[in-house]
C-alpha positions as CSV (number, residue, x, y, z in Angstrom):
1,X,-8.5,19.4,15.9
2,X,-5.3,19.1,17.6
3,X,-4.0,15.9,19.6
4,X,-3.3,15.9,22.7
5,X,-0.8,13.1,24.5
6,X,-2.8,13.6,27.7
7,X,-6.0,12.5,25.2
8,X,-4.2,10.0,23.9
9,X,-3.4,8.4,27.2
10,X,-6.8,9.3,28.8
11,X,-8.3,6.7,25.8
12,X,-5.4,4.2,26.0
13,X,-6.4,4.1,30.0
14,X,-9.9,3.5,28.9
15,X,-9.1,0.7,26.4
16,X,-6.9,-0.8,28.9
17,X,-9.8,-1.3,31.5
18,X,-12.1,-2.4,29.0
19,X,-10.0,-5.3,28.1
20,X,-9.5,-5.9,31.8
21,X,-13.4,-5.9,32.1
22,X,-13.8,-8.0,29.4
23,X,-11.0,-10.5,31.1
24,X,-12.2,-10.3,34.6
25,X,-14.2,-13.4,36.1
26,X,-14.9,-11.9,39.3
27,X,-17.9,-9.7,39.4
28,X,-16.9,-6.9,41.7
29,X,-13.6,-6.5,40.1
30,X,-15.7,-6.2,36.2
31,X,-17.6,-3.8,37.7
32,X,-14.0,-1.8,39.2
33,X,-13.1,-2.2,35.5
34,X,-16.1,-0.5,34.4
35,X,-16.2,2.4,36.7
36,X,-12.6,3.4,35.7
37,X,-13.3,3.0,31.8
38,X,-16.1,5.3,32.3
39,X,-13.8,7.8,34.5
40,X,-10.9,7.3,31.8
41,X,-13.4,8.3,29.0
42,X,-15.1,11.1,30.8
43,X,-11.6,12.7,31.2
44,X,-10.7,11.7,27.5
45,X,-14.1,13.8,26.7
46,X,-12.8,16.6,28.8
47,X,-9.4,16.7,27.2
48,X,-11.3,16.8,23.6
49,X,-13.3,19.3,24.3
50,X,-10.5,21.6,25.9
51,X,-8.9,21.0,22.4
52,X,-12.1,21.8,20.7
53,X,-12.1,25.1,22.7
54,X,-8.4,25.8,22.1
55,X,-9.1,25.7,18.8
56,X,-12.0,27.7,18.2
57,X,-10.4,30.3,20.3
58,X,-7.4,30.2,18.3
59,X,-9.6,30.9,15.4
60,X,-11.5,33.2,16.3
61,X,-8.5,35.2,17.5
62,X,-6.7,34.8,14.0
63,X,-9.9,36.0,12.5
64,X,-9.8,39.4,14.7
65,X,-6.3,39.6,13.8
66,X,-7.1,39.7,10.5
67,X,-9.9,42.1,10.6
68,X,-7.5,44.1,12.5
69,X,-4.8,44.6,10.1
70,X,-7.6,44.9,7.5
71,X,-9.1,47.6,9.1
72,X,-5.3,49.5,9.8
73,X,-4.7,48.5,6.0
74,X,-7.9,50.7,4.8
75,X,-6.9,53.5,7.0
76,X,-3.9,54.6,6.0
């Protein structure tokens, strides 16, 4: 699978508001924390899965290519 930089900041946002959960000694602000780890990480999930998609599309394209000039190589 490819990388993304969007990934890549989606799980470094993630990480950042875990460690400000972890640091936080007010309860309302842990739980601010929280909320936006769990938003960073859904949109880190979204962004793999995009990739995921890319990918297999990309595959499966190179695969009908290939069939393609297989099938134009066996006709002439």
């Amino acid at each position: 699978m490819r990388h993304s930089t969007d990934l890549d900041f989606y799980l470094a946002r993630a990480t950042q508001a875990r460690n400000e959960a972890d640091a936080a000694t007010l309860g309302h602000v842990r739980e601010r924390c929280q909320r936006s780890q769990a938003a960073w990480e859904a949109l880190a999930d979204r962004a793999a899965r995009t990739l995921r998609m890319r990918d297999e599309h990309d595959r499966l394209k190179a695969v009908a290519v290939a069939a393609a000039e297989a099938e134009a190589e066996l006709a002439k």
